[in-house]
KOLTOR-646120 format. One line per field, with one value per residue: residue number from 0; x negated, y negated, z negated of N, C-alpha, C in turn. Coordinates in Angstrom, 3 decimals, decimal comma, padded with zeros to 6 digits. Each point is the difference from the previous one (the first is absolute). Layout:
nr	(NUM | ...)
n_u	(X | ...)
n_v	(Y | ...)
n_w	(Z | ...)
ca_u	(X | ...)
ca_v	(Y | ...)
ca_w	(Z | ...)
c_u	(X | ...)
c_v	(Y | ...)
c_w	(Z | ...)
***
This chain:
nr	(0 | 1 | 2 | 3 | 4 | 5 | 6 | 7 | 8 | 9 | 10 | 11 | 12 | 13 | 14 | 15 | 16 | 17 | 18 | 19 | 20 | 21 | 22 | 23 | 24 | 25 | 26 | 27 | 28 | 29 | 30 | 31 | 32 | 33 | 34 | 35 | 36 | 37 | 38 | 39 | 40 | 41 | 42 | 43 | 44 | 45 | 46 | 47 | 48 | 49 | 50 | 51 | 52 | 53 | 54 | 55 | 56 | 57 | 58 | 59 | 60 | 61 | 62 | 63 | 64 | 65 | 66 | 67 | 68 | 69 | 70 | 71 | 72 | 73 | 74 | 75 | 76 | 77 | 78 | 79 | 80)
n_u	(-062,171 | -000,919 | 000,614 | -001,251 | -000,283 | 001,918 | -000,296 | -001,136 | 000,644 | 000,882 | -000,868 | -001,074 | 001,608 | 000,374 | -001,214 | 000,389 | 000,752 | 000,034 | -000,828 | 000,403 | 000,583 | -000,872 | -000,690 | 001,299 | 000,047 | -001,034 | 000,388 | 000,776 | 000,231 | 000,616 | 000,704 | 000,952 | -000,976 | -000,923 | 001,347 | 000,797 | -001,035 | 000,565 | 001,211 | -000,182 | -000,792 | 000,998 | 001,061 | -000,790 | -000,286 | 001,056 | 000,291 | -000,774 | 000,513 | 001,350 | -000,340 | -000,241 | 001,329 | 000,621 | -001,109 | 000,168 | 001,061 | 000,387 | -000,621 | 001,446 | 000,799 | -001,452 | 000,452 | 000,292 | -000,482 | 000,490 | -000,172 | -000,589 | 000,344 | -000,872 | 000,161 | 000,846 | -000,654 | -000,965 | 000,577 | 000,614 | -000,962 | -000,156 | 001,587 | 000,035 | 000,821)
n_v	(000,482 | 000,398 | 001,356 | 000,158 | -000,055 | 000,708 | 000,997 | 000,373 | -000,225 | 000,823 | 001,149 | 000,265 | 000,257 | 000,926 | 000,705 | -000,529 | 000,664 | 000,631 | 000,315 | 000,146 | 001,314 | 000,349 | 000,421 | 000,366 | 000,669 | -000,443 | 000,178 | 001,158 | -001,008 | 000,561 | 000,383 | -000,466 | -001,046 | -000,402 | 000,331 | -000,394 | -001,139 | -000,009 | 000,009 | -000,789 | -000,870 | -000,023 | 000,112 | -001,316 | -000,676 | 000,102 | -000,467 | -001,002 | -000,205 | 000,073 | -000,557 | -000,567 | 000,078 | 000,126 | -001,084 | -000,041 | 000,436 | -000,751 | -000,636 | -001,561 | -000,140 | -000,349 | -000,475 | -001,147 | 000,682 | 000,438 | -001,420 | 000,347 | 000,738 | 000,278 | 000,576 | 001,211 | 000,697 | -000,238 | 001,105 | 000,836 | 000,205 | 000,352 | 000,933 | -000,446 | -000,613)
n_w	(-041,872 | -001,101 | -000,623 | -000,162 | 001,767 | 000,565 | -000,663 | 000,622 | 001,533 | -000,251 | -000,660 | 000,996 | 000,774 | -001,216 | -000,549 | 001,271 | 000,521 | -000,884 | 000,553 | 001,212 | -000,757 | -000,791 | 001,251 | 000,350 | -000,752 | -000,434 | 001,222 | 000,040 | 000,057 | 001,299 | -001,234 | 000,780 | 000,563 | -000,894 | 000,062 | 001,248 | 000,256 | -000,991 | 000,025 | 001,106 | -000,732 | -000,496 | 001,049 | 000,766 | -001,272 | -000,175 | 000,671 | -000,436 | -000,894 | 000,574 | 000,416 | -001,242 | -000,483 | 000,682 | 000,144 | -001,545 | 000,118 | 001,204 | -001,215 | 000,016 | -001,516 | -000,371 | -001,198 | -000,344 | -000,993 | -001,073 | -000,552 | -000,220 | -001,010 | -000,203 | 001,832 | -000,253 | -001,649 | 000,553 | 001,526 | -000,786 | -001,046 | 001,074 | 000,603 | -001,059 | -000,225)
ca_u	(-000,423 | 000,709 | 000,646 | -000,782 | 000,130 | 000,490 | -000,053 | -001,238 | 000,297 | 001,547 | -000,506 | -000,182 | 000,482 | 000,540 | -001,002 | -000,097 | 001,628 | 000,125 | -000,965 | 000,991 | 001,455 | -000,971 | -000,278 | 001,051 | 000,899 | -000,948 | 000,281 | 001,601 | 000,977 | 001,098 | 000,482 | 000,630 | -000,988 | -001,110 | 000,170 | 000,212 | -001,184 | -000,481 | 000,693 | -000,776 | -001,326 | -000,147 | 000,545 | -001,079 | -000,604 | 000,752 | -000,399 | -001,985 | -000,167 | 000,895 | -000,901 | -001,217 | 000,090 | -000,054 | -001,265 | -000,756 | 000,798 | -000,926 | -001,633 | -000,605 | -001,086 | -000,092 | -000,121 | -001,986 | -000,247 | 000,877 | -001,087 | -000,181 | 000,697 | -001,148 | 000,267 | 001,758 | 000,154 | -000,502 | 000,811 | 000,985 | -000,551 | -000,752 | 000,636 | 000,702 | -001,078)
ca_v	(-000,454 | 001,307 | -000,538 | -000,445 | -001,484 | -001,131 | -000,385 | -001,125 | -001,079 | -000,355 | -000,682 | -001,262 | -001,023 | -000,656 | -000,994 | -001,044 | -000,065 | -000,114 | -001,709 | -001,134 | -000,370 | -000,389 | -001,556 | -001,031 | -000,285 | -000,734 | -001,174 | -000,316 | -000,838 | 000,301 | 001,161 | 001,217 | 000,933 | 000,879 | 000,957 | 000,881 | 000,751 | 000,682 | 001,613 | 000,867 | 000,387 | 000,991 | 001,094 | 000,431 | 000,403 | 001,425 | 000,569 | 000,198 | 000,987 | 001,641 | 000,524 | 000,714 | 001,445 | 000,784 | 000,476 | 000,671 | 000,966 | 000,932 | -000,060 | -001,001 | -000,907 | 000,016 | -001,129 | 000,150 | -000,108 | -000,989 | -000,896 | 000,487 | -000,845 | -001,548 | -001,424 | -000,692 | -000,952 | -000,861 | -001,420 | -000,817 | -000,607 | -001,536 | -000,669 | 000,208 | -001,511)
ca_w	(-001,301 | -000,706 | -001,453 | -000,914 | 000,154 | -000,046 | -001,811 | -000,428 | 000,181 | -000,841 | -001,141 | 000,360 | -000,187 | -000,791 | -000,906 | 000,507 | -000,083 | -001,233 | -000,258 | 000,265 | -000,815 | -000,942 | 000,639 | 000,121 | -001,037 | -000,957 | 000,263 | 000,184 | -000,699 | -000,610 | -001,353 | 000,826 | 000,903 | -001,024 | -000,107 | 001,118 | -000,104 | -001,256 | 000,311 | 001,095 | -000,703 | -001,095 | 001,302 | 000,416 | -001,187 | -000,115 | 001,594 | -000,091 | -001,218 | 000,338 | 001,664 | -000,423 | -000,646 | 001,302 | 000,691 | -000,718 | -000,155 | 001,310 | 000,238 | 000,935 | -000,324 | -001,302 | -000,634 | -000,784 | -000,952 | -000,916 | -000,308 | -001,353 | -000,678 | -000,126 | 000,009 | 000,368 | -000,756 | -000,107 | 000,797 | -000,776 | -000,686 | 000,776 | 000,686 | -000,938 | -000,903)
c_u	(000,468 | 000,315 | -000,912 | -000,127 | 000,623 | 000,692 | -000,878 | 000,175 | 001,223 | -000,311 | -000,897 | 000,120 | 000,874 | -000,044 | -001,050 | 001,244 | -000,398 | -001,063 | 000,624 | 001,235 | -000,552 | -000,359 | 001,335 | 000,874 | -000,879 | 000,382 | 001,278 | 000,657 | 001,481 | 000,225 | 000,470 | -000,791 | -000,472 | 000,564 | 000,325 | -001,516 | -000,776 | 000,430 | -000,451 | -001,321 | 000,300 | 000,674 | -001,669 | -001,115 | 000,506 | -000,229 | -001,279 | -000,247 | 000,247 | -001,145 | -001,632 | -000,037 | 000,169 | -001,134 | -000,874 | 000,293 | -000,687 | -001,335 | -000,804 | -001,221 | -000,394 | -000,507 | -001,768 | -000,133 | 000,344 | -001,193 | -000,065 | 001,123 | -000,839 | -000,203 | 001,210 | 000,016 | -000,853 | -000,020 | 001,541 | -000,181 | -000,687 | 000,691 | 001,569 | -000,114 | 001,394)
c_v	(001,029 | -001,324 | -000,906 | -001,319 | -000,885 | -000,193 | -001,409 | -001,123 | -000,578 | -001,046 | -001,617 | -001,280 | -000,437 | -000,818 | -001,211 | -001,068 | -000,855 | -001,528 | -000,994 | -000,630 | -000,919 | -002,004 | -000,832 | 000,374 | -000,530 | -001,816 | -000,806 | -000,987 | 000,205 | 001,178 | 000,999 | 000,778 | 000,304 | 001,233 | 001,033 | 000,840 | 000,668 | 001,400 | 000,541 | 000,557 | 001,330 | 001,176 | 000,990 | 000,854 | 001,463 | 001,192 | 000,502 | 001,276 | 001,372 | 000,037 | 000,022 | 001,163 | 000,903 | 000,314 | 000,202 | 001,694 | 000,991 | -000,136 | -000,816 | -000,568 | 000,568 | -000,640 | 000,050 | 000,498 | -000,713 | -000,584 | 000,590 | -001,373 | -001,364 | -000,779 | -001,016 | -001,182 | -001,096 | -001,351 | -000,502 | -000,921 | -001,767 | -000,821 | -000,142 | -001,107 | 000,409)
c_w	(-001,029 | -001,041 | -001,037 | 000,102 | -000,099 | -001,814 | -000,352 | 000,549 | -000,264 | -001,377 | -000,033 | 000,634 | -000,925 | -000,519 | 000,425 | -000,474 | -001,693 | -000,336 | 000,798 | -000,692 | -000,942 | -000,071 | 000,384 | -001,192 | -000,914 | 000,800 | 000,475 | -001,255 | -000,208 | -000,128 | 001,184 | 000,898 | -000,912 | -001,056 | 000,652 | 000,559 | -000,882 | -000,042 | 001,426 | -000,141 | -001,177 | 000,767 | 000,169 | -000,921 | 000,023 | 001,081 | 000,369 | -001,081 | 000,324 | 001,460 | -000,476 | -001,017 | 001,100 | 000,628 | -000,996 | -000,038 | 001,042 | 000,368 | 001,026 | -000,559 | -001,323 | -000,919 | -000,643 | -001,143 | -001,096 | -000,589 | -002,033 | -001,195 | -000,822 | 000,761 | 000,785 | -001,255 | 000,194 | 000,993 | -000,413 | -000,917 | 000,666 | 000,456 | -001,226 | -000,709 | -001,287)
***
């Protein structure tokens, strides 16, 4: 397996990883777990970030096109009450 792959799949299980944290700390009742999982979610957050700067760096990946500034304002604008 070269490198590219196991970046992309590193990455994608993170971010699996990350919708599950998502889904039990929205439903954890008690304070101690829902924060303990909160800081493993934000470990991970961190982790995802520095391993996609890394595979931006070596030309794993490359991002899309920045969406013009009309209309960042205007899905803020919708989702903004």
């Amino acid at each position: 397996m070269d490198e590219k792959t196991m970046v992309s799949d590193t990455l994608s299980m993170i971010n699996s990883s990350l919708v599950g944290y998502a889904n039990v700390i929205s439903q954890a009742e008690n304070i101690e777990l829902r924060q303990t999982l909160q800081q493993i979610r934000n470990n991970d957050e961190t982790s995802q970030y520095d391993l996609f700067k890394i595979a931006e760096q070596k030309g794993f990946y490359k991002p899309a096109a920045q969406a013009p500034e009309a209309d960042v304002v205007n899905v803020k604008n919708t989702f903004v009450m």
